[in-house]
N, C-alpha and C positions, 0 to 999 in steps of 0.2 A: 581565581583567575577570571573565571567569567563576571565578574562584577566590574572590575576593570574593562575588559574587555569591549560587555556590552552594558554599558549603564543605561542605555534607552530601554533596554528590554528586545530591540527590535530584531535580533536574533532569539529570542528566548519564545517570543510570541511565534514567529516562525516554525519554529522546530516543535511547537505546541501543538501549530495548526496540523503539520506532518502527521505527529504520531496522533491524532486525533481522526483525519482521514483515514488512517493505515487503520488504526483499529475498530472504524467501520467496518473496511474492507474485510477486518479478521473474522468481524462479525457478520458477512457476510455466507463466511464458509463452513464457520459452526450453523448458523441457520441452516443448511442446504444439509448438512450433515444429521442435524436433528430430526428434517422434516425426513430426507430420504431413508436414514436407515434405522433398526430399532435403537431403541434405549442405551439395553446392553452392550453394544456394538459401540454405537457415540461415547458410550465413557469412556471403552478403550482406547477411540481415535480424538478426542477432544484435546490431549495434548501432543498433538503432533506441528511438527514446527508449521509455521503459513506455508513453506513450501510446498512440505508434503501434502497438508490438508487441499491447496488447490490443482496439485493432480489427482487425487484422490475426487475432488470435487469436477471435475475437468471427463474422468472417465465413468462416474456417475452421472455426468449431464451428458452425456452421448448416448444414455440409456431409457433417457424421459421419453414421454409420448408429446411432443412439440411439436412444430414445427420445424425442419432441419434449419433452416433460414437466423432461428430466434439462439436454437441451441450454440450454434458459429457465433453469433455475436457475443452471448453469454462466457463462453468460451474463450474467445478471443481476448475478453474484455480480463479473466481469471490472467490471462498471458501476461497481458499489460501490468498486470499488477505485481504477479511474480519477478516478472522485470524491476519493476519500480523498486520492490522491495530491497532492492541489491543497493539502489542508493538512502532506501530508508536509513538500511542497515549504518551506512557509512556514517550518518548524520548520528542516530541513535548510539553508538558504541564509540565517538572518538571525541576530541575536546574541539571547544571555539579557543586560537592562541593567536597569536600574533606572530604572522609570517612575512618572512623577508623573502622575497621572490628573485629568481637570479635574473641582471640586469635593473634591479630597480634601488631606489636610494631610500623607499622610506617600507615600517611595517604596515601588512595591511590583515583586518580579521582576517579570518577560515576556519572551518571545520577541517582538521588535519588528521587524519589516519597514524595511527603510533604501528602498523604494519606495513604498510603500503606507501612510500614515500610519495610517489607521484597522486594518489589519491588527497585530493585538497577541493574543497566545495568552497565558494567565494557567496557572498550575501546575493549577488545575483541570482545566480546558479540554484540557491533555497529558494528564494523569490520564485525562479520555475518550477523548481520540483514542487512547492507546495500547490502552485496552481492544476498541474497535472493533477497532482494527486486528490485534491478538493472534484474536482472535475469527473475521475476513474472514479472518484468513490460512489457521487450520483450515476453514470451511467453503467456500474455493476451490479446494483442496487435497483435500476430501472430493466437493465438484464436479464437480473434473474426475475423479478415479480412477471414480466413478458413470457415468462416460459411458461404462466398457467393460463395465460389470456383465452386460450381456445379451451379450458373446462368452464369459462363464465357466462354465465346465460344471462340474456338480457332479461331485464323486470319487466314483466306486462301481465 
């Protein structure tokens, strides 16, 4: 179906971008997990779904010796994602089909949810979310590295 659907690729390329930021993001919170807690402990939490891992990551970063200022944003930024991921979710787990929308005379693509009837992502709609999420993925990544800035000493 999706060959029909999308022969330019140009959902395909999209949904690439997505799951490619997102799995920075993942990478983000195994990082934080590696460095903050032992070994043995990480192997037991390394398959924890993204959700849990950024609360888990969320109430270990309220524990750093930071700046309160740095850890909010770090924090905040863990939100944004857990958020985002609800529509990763959507894009990742449903098909690209051709939908007839009520009121209209012709099909148009979507990502359509086989649970969720009213859940439908339109080529726009990815168009946003992948910019979001390209965007979260640099400023959670610039986040968290800000959380060590005050143990770095200047060179002289």
């Amino acid at each position: 179906m999706a060959r029909m659907v999308d022969p330019d690729h140009e959902w395909a390329t999209l949904v690439g971008r997505l799951l490619i930021a997102f799995a920075a993001m993942e990478s983000v919170t195994h990082h934080c997990l590696k460095e903050w807690l032992n070994e043995s402990v990480y192997r037991h939490l390394a398959k924890m779904r993204f959700s849990q891992r950024i609360d888990l990551v969320i109430d270990l970063a309220k524990e750093k010796e930071s700046p309160p200022e740095k850890i909010e944003i770090f924090i905040s930024n863990l939100k944004k994602a857990r958020k985002l991921a609800e529509r990763r979710n959507a894009v990742a787990h449903n098909p690209l089909v051709l939908c007839l929308f009520q009121g209209e005379e012709e099909f148009k693509e979507a990502i359509a949810s086989d649970k969720k009837e009213d859940e439908v992502i339109q080529l726009s709609e990815l168009q946003q979310l992948v910019i979001e999420a390209e965007a979260l993925e640099e400023e959670l990544w610039d986040s968290k590295v800000r959380l060590r800035e005050h143990e770095w000493k200047p060179l002289s």
